[in-house]
C-alpha positions as a Python dict, from the first residue, in 0.01 Angstrom:
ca = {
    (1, 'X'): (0, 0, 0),
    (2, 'X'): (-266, 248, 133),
    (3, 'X'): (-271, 620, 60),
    (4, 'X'): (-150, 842, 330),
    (5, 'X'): (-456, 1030, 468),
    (6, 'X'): (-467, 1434, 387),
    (7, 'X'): (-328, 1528, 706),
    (8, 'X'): (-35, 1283, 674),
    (9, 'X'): (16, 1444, 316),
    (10, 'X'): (5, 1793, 450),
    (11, 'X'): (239, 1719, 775),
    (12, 'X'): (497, 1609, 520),
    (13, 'X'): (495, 1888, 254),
    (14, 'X'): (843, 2062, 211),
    (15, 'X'): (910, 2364, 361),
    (16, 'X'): (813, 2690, 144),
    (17, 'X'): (1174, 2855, -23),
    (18, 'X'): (1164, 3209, 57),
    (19, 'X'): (1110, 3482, -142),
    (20, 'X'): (961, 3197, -442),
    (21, 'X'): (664, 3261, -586),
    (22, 'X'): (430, 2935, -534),
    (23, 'X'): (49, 2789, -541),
    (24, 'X'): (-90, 2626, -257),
    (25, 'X'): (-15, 2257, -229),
    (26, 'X'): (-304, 2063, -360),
    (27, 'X'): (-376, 1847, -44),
    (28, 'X'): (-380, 2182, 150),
    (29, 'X'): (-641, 2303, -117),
    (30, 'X'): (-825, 2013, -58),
    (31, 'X'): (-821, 2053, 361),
    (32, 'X'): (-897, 2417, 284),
    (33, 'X'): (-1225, 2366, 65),
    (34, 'X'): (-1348, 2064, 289),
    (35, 'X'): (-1366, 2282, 558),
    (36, 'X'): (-1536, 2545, 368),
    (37, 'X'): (-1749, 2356, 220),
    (38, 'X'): (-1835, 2157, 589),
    (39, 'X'): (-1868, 2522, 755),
    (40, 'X'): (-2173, 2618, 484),
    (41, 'X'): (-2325, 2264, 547),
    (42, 'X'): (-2326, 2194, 147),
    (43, 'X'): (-2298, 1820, 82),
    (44, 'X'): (-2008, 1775, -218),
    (45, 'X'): (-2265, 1738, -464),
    (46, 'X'): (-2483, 2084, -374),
    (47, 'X'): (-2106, 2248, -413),
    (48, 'X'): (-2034, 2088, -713),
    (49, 'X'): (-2364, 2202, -812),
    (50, 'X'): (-2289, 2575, -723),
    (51, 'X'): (-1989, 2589, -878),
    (52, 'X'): (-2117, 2428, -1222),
    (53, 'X'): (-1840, 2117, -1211),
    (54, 'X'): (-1886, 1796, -1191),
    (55, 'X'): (-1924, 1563, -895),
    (56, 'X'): (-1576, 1380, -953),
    (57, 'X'): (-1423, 1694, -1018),
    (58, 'X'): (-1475, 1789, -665),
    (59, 'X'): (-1376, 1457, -574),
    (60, 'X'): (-1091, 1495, -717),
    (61, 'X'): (-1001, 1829, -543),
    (62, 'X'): (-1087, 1696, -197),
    (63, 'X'): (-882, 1416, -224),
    (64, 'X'): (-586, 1673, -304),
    (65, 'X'): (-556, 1515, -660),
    (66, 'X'): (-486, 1750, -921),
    (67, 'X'): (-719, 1969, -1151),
    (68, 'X'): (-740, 2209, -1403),
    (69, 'X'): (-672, 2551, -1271),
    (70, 'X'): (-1008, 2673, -1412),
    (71, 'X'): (-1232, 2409, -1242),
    (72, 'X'): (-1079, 2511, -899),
    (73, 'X'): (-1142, 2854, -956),
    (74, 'X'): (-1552, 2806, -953),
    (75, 'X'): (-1518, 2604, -671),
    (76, 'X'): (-1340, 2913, -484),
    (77, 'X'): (-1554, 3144, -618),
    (78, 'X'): (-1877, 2923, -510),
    (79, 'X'): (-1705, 2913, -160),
    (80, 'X'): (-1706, 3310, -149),
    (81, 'X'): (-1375, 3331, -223),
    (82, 'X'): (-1135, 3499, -448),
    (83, 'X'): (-1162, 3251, -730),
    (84, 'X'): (-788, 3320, -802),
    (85, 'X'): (-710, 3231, -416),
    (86, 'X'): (-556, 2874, -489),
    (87, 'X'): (-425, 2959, -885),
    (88, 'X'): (-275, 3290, -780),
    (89, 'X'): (171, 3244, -715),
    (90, 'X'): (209, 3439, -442),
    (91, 'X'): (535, 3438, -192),
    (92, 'X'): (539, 3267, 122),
    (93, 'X'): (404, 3411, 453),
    (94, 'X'): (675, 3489, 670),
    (95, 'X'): (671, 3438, 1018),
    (96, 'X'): (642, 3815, 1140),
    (97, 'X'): (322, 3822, 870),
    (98, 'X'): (170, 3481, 1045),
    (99, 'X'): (210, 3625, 1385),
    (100, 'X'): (19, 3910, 1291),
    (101, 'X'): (-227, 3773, 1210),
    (102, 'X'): (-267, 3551, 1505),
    (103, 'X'): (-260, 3924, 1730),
    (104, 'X'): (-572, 3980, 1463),
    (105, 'X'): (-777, 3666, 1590),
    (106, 'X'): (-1131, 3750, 1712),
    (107, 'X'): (-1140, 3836, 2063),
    (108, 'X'): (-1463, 3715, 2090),
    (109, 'X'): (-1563, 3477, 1845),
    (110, 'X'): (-1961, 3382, 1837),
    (111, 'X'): (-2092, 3091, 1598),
    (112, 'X'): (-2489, 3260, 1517),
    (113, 'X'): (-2739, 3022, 1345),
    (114, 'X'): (-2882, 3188, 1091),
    (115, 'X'): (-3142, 3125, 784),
    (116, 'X'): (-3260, 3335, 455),
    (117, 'X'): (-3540, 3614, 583),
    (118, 'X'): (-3827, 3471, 486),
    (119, 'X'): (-4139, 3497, 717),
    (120, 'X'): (-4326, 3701, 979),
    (121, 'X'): (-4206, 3360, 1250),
    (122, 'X'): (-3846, 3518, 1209),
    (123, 'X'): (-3927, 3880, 1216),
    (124, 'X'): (-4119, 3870, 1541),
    (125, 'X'): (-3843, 3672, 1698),
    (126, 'X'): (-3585, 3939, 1539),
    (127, 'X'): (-3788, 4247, 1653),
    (128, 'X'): (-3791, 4059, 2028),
    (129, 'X'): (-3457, 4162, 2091),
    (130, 'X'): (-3349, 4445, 2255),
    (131, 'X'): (-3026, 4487, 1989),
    (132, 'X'): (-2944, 4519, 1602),
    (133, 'X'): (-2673, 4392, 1483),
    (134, 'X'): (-2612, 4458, 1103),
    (135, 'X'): (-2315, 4322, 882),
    (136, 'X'): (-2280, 4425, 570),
    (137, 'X'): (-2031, 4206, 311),
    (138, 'X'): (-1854, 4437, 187),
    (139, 'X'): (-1779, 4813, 191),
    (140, 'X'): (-1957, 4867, -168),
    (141, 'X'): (-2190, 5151, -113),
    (142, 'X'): (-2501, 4939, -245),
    (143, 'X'): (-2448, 4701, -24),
    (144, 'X'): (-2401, 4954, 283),
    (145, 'X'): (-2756, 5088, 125),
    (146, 'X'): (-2933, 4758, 109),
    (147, 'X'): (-2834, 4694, 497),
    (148, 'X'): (-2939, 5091, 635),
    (149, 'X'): (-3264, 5050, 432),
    (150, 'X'): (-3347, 4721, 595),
    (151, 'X'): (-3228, 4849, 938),
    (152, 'X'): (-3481, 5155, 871),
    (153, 'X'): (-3825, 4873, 826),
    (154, 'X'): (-3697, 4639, 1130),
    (155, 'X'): (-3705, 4992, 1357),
    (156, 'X'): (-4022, 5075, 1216),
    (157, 'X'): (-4190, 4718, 1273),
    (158, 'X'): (-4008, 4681, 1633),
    (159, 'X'): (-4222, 5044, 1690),
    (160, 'X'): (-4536, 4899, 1552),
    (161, 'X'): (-4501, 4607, 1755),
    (162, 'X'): (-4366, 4779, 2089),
    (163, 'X'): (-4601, 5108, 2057),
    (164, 'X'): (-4847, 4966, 2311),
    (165, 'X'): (-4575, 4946, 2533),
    (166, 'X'): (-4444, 5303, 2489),
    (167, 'X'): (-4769, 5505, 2470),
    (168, 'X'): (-4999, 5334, 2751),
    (169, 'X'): (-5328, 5231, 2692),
    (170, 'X'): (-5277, 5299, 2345),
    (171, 'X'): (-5503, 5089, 2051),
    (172, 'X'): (-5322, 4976, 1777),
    (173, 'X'): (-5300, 5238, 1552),
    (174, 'X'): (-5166, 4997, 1210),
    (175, 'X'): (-5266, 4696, 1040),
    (176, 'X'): (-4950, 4481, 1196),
    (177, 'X'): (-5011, 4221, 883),
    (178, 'X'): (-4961, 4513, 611),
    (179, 'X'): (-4619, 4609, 829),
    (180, 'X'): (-4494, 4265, 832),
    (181, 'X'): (-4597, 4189, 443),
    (182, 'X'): (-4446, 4535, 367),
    (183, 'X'): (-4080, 4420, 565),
    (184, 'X'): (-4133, 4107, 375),
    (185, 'X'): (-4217, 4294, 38),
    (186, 'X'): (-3864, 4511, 117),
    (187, 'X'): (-3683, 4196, 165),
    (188, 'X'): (-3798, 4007, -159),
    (189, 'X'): (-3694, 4360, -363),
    (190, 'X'): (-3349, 4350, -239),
    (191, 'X'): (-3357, 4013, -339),
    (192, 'X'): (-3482, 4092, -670),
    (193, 'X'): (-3123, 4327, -700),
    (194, 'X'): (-2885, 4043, -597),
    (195, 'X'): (-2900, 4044, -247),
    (196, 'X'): (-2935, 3780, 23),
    (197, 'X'): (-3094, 3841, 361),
    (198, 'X'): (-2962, 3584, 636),
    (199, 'X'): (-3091, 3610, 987),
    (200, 'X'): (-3088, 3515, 1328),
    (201, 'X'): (-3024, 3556, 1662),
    (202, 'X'): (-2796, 3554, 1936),
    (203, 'X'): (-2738, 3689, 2304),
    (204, 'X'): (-2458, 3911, 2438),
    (205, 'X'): (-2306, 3930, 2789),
    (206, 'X'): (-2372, 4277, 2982),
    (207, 'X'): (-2185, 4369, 3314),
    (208, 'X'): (-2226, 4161, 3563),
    (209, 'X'): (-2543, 4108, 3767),
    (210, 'X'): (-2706, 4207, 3473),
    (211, 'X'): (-2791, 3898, 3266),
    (212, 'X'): (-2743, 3857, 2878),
    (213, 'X'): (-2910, 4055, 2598),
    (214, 'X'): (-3072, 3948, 2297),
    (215, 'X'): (-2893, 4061, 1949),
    (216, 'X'): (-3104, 4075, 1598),
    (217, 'X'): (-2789, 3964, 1357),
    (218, 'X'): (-2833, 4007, 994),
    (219, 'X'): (-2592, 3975, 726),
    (220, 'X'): (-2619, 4118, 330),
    (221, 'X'): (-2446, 3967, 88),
    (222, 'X'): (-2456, 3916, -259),
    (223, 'X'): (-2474, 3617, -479),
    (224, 'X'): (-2163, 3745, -704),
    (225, 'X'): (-1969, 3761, -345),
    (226, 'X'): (-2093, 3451, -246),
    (227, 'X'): (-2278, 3221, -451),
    (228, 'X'): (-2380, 2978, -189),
    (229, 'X'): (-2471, 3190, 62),
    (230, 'X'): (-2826, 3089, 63),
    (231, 'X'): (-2731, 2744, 203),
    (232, 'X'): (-2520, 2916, 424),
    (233, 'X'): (-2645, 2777, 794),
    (234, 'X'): (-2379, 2954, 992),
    (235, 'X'): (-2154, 3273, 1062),
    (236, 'X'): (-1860, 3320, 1263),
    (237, 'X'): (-1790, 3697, 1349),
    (238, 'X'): (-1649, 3860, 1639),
    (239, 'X'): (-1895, 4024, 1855),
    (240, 'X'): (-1665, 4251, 2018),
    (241, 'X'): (-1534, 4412, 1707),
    (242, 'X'): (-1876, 4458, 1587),
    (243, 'X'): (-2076, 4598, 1863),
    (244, 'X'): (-1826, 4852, 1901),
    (245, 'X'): (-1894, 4997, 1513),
    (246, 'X'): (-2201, 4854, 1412),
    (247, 'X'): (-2437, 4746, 1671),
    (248, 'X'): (-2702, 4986, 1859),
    (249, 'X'): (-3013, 4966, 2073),
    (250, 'X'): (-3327, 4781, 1798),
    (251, 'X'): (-3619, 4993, 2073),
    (252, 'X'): (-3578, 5119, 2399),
    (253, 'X'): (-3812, 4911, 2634),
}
């Protein structure tokens, strides 16, 4: 007789009681952490790796077999997540709760490609666009810091770069390598204090008739938040909700 595939396992799960306090289902944890794992394009060993279990271990919890309760934890916490999310009894959603947060879906989602900071290649493609768009964890104040500090050296390069254009006829008036190294050297020290610098870009639709616009995106994070965000490849956020708090002109040209 041949096992019933995850999604067979999950369609059939009972019915939460209300008002019960329960875990997640273990084939839903396994769905759950294959996707999670998929959407940071980490092969199961590079997670199992992260989260300092072994390869069968993770196996075991993608194939929604059960596992201690302290092995799953490091895999959520490698995943970014609570590491209590799938140990944790909690009650039920209701249906009022679930429909809430379907009004709360992003209005307009926007998958951005995006890599560790890492060379002058990416900062002159970053300091190209005509738009910075910074997003910060978490609320902590060092990491709202770490991301106005870097904001502060990718304005000053995108001047360095751009002055030429502002001030006609004007010469160079800075060594463009030292800027760079120095945006690099700023990078590498925020590093050096637990963060990680991802980067890419994306465009943004204006009004009409008037094209698209490049964005600058970078996200800070922090390896206690998220352990395996360095091989993170990937970022879903919603453009909408961000532009209107954090997202401003990079130079005006």
């Amino acid at each position: 007789m041949t096992r019933p595939s995850l999604y067979d396992r999950i369609a059939s799960l009972p019915r939460p009681e209300p008002g019960k306090l329960l875990t997640p289902p273990a084939p839903l944890i396994a769905f759950l952490v294959i996707m999670g794992r998929k959407a940071r394009a980490l092969k199961q060993s590079a997670l199992a790796d992260l989260a300092s279990v072994s390869l069968s271990t993770l196996e075991r919890i993608e194939r929604g077999d059960p596992v201690s309760a302290e092995a799953l934890e490091k895999v959520t916490a490698a995943l970014g997540m609570p590491a209590d999310y799938f140990t944790a009894p909690r009650l039920p959603r209701t249906h009022e709760e679930m429909a809430e947060d379907f009004r709360r879906e992003p209005s307009n989602p926007v998958l951005i490609k995006v890599a560790p900071l890492r060379n002058q290649a990416q900062l002159r493609a970053l300091t190209a666009c005509e738009t910075l768009l910074m997003f910060p964890s978490d609320d902590e104040a060092a990491t709202v810091e770490a991301m106005r500090s870097l904001a502060e050296w990718i304005d000053f390069l995108g001047f360095v770069l751009n002055e030429h254009k502002i001030f006609k006829d004007l010469k160079p008036s800075r060594d463009r390598r030292a800027v760079y190294q120095s945006v690099l050297d700023h990078v590498a020290g925020l590093q050096a204090r637990g963060f990680m610098v991802l980067a890419g870009v994306t465009t943004r639709s204006r009004a009409a008739g008037e094209g698209d616009e490049r964005v600058a995106f970078f996200s800070i994070t922090t390896k206690a938040a998220d352990p395996s965000g360095l091989a993170r490849r990937s970022i879903i956020i919603d453009l909408d909700q961000i532009a209107r708090n954090g997202v401003r002109p990079l130079l005006d040209r």
